[in-house]
MOPAC internal coordinates of N, CA, C and O (Angstrom, degrees):
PM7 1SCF
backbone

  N    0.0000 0     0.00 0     0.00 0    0    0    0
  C    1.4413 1     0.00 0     0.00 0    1    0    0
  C    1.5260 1   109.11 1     0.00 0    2    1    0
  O    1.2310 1   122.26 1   -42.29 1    3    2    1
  N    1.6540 1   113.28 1   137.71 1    3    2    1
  C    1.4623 1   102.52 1  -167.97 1    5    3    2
  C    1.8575 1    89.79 1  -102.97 1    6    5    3
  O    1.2310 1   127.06 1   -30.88 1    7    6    5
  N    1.4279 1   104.01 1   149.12 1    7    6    5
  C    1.2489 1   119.92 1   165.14 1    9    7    6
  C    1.7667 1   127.66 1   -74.55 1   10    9    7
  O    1.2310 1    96.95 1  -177.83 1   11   10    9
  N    0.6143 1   158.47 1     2.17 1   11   10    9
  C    1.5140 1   149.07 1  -153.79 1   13   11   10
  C    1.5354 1   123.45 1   -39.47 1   14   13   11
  O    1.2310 1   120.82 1   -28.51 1   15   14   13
  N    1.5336 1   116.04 1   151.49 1   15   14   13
  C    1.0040 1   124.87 1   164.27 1   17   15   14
  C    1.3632 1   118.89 1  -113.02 1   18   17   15
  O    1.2310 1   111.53 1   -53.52 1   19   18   17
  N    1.2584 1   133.56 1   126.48 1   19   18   17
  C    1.3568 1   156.37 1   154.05 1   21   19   18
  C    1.4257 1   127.52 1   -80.89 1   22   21   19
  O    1.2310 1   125.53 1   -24.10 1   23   22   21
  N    1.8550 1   106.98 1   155.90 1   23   22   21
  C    1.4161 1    92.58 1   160.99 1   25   23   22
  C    1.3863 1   108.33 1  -124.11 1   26   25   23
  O    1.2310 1   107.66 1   -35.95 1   27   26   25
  N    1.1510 1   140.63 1   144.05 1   27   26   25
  C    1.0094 1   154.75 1  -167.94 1   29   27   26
  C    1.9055 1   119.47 1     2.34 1   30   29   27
  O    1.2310 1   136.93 1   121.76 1   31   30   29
  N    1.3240 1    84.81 1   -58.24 1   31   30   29
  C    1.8865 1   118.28 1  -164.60 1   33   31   30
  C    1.9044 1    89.76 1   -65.87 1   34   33   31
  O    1.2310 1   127.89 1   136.36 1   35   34   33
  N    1.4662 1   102.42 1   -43.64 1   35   34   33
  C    1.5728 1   105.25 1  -170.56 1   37   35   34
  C    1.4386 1   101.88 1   -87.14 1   38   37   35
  O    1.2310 1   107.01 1   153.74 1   39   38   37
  N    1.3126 1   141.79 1   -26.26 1   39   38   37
  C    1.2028 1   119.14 1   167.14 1   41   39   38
  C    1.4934 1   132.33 1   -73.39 1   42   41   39
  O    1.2310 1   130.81 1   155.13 1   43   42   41
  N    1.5261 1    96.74 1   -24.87 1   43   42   41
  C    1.5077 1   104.07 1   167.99 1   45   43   42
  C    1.6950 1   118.17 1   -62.02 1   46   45   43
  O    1.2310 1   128.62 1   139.36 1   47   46   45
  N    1.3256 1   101.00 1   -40.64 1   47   46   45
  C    1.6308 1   108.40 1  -176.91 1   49   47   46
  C    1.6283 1    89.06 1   -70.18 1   50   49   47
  O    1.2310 1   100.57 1   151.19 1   51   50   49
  N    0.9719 1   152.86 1   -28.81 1   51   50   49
  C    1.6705 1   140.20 1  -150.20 1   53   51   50
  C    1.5630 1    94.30 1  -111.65 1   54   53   51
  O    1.2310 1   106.89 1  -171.76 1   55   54   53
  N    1.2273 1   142.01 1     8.24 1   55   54   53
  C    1.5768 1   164.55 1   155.46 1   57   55   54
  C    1.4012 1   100.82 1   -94.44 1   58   57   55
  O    1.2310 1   107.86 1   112.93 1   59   58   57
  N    1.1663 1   140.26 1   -67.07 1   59   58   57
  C    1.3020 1   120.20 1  -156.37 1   61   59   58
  C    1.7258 1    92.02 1   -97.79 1   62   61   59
  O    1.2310 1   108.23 1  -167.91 1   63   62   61
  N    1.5397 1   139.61 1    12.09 1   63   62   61
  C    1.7716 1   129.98 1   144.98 1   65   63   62
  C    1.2883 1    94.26 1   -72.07 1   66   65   63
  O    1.2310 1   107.00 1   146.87 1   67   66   65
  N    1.4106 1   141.80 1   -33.13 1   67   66   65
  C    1.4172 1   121.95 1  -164.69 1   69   67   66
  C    1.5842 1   104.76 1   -77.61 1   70   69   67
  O    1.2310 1   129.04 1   129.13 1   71   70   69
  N    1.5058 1   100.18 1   -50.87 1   71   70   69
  C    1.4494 1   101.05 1  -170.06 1   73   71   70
  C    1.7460 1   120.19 1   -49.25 1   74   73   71
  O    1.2310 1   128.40 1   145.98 1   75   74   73
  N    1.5774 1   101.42 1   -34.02 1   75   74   73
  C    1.3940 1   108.17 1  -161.62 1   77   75   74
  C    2.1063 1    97.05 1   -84.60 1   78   77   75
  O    1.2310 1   109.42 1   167.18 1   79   78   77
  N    1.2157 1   137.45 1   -12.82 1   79   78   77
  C    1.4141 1   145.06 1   133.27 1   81   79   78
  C    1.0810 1   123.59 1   -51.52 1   82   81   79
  O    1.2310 1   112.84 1   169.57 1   83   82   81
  N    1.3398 1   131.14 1   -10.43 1   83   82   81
  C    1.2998 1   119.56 1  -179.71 1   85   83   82
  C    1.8901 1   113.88 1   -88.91 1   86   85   83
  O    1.2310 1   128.60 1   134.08 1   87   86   85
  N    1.4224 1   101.04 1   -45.92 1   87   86   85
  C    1.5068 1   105.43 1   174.47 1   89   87   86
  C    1.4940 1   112.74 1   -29.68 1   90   89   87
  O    1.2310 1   119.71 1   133.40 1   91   90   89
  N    1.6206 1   118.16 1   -46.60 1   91   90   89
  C    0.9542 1   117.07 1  -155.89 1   93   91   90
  C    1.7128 1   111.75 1   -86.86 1   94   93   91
  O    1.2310 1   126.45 1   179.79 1   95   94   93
  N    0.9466 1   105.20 1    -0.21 1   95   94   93
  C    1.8361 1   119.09 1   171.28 1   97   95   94
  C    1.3167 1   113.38 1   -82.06 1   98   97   95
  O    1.2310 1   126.94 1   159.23 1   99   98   97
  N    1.4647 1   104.26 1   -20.77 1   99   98   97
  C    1.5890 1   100.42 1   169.93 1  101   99   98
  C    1.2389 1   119.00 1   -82.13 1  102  101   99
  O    1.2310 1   102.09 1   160.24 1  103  102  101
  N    0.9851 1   150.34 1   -19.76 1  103  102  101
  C    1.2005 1   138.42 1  -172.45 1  105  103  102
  C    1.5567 1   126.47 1   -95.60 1  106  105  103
  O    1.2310 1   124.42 1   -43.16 1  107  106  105
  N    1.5087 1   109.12 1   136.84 1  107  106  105
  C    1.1433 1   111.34 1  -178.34 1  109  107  106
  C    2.0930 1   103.81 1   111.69 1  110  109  107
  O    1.2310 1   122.16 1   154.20 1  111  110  109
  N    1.8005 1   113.47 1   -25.80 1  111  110  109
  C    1.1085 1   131.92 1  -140.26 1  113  111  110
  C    1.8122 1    85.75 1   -96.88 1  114  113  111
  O    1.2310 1   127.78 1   -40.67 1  115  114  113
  N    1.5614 1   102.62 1   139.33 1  115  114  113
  C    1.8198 1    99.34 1   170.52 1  117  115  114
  C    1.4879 1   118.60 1   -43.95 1  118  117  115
  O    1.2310 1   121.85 1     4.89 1  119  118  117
  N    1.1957 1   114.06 1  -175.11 1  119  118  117
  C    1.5958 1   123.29 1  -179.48 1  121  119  118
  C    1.5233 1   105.64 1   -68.98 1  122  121  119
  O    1.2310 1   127.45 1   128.92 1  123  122  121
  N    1.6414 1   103.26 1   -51.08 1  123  122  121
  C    1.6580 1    98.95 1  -165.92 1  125  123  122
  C    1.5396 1   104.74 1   -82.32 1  126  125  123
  O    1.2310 1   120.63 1   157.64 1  127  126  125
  N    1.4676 1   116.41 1   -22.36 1  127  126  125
  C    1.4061 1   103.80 1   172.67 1  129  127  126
  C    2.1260 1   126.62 1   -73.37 1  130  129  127
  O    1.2310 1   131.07 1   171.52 1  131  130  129
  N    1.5555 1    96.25 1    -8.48 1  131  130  129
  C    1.5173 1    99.60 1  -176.66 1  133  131  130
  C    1.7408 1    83.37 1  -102.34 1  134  133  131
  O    1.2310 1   108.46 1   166.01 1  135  134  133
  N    0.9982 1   139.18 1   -13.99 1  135  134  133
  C    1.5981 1   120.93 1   164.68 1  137  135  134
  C    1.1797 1   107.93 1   -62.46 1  138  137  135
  O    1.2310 1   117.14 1   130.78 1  139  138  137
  N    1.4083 1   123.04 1   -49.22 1  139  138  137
  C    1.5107 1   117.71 1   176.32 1  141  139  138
  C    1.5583 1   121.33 1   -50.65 1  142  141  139
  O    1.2310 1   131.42 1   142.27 1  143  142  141
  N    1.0933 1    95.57 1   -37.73 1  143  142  141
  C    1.5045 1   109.61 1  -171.18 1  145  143  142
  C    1.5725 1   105.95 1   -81.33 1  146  145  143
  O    1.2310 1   120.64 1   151.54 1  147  146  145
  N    1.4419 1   116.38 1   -28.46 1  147  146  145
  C    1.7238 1   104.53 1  -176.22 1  149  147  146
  C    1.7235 1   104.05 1   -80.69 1  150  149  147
  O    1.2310 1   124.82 1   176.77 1  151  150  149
  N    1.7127 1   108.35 1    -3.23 1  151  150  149
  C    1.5781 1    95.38 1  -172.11 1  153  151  150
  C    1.1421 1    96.56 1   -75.57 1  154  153  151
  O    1.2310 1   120.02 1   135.26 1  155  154  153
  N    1.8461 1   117.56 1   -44.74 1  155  154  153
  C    1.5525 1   121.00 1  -148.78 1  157  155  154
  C    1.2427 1    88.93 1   -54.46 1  158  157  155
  O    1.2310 1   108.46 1   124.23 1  159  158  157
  N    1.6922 1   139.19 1   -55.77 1  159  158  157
  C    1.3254 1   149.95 1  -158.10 1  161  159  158
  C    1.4162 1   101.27 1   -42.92 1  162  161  159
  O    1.2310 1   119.86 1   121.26 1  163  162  161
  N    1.4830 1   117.87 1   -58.74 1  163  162  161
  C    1.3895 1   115.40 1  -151.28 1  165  163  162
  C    1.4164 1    85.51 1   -83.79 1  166  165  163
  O    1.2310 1    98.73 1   142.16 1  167  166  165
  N    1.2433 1   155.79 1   -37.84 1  167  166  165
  C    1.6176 1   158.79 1   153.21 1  169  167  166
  C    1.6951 1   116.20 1    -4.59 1  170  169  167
  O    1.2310 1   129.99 1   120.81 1  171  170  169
  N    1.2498 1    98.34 1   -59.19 1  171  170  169
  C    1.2436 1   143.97 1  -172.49 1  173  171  170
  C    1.9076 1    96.89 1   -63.67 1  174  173  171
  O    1.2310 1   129.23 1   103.67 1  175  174  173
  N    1.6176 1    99.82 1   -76.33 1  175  174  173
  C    1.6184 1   103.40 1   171.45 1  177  175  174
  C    1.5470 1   130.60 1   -40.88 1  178  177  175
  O    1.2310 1   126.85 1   139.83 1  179  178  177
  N    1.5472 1   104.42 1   -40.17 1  179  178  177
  C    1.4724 1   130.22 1  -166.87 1  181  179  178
  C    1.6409 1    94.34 1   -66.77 1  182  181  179
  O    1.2310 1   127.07 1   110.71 1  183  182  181
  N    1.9569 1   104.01 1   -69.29 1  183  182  181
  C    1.3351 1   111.62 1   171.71 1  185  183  182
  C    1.5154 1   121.82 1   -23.61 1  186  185  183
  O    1.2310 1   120.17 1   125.09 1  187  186  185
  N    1.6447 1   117.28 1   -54.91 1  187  186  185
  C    1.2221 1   147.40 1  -162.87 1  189  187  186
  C    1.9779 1   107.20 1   -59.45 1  190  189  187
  O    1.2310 1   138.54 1   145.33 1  191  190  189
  N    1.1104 1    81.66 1   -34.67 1  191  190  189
  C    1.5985 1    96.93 1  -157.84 1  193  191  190
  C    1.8443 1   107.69 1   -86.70 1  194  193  191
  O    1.2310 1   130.85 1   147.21 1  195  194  193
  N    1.3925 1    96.67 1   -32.79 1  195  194  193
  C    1.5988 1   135.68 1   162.91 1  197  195  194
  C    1.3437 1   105.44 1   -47.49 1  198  197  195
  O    1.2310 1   117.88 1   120.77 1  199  198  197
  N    1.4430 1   121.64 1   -59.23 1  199  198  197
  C    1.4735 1   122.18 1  -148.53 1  201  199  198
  C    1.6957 1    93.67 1   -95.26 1  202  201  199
  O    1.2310 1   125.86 1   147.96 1  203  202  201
  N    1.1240 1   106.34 1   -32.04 1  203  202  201
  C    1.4202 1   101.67 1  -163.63 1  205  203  202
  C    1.9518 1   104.16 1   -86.92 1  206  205  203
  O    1.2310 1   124.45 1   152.21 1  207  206  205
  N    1.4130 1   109.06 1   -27.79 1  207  206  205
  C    1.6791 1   100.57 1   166.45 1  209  207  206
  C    1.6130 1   110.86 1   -75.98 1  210  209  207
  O    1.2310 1   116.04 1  -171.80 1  211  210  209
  N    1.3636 1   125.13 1     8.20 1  211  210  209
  C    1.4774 1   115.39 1  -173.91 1  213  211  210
  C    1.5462 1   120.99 1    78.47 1  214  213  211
  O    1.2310 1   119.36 1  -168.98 1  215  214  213
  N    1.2049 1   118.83 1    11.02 1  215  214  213
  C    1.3945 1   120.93 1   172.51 1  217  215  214
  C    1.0952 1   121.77 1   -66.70 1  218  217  215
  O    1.2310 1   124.47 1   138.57 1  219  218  217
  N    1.7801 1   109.03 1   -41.43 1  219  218  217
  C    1.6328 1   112.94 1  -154.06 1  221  219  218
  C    1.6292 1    87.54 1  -132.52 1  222  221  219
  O    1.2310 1   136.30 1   -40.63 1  223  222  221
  N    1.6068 1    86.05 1   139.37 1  223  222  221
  C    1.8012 1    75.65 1  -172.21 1  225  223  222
  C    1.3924 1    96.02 1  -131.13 1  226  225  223
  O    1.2310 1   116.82 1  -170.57 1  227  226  225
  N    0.9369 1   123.65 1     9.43 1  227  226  225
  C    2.1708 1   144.36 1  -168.56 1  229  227  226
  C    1.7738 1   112.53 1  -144.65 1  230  229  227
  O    1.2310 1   128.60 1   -92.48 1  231  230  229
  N    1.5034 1   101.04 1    87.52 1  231  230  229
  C    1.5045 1    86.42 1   169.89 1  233  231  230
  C    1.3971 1   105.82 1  -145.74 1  234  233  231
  O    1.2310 1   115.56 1   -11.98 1  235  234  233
  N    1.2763 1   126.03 1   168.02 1  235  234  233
  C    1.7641 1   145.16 1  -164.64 1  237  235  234
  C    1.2297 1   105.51 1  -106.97 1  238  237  235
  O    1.2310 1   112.41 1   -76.94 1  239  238  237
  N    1.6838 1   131.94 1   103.06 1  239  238  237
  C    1.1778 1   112.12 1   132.60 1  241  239  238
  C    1.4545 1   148.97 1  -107.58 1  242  241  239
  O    1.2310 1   113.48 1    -1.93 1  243  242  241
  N    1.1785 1   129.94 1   178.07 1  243  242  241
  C    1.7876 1   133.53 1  -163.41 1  245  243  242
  C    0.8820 1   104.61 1  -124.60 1  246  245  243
  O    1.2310 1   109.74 1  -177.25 1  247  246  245
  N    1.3851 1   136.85 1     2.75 1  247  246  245
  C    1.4672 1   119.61 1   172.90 1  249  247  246
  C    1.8325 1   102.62 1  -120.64 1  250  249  247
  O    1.2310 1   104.02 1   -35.56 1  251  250  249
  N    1.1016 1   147.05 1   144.44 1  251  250  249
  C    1.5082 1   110.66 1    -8.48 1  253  251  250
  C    1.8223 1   108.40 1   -79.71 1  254  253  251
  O    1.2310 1   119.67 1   179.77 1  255  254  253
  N    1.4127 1   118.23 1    -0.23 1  255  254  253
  C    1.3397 1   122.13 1  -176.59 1  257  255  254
  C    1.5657 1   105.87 1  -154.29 1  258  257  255
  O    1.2310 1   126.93 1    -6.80 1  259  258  257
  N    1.3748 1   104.27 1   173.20 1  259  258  257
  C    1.5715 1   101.14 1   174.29 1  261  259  258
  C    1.2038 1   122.59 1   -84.14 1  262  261  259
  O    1.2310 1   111.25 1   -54.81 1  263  262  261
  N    1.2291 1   134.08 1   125.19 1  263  262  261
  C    1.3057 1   140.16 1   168.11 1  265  263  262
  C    1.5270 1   147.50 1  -166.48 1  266  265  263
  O    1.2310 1   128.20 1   -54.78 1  267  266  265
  N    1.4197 1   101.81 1   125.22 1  267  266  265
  C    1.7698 1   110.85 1  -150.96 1  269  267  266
  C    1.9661 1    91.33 1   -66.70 1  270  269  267
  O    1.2310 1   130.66 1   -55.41 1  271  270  269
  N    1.2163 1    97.04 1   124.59 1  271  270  269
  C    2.3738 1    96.44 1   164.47 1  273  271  270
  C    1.5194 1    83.33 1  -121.94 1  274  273  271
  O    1.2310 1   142.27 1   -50.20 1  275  274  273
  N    2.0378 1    74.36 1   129.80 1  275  274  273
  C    1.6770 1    96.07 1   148.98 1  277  275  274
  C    1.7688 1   122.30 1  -120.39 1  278  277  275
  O    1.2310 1   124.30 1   -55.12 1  279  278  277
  N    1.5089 1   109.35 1   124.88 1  279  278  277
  C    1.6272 1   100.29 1  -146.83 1  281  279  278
  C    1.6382 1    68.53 1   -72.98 1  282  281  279
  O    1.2310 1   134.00 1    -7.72 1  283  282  281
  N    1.8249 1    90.54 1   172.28 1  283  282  281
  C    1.4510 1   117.76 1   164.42 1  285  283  282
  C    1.6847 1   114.38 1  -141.55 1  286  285  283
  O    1.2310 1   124.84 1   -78.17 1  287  286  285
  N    1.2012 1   108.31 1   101.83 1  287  286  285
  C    1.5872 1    97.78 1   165.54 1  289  287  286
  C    1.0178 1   111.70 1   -86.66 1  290  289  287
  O    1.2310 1   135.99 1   -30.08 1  291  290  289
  N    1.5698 1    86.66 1   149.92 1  291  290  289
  C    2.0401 1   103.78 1   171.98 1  293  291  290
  C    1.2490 1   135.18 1   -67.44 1  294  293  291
  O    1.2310 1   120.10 1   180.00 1  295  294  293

């Protein structure tokens, strides 16, 4: 698992490339498999919304690979 460090502005932008890839995994996908997939999405948003008000400053994602970000402001 790769670690990275970020700063704020760049983790938000590297959250909303994931988010805006995900739509497109749904389609075509069964019912119960695009339920799975609309949670990660809204997961993803929640996370999103997190990092960018300053709440969450350490989080993991799995899509498109594994990897721990720890934001860093300057």
């Amino acid at each position: 698992m790769k670690k990275l460090f970020m700063t704020r502005s760049r983790a938000v932008a590297y959250l909303i490339k994931i988010r805006r890839r995900k739509p497109g995994d749904i389609d075509g996908l069964r019912v119960v498999d695009a339920d799975t997939q609309m949670q990660s999405l809204e997961m993803i948003e929640r996370l999103l919304l997190a990092v960018r008000a300053g709440r969450q400053s350490q989080f993991r994602v799995d899509f498109p690979e594994e990897i721990d970000v720890l934001v860093a402001d300057p």
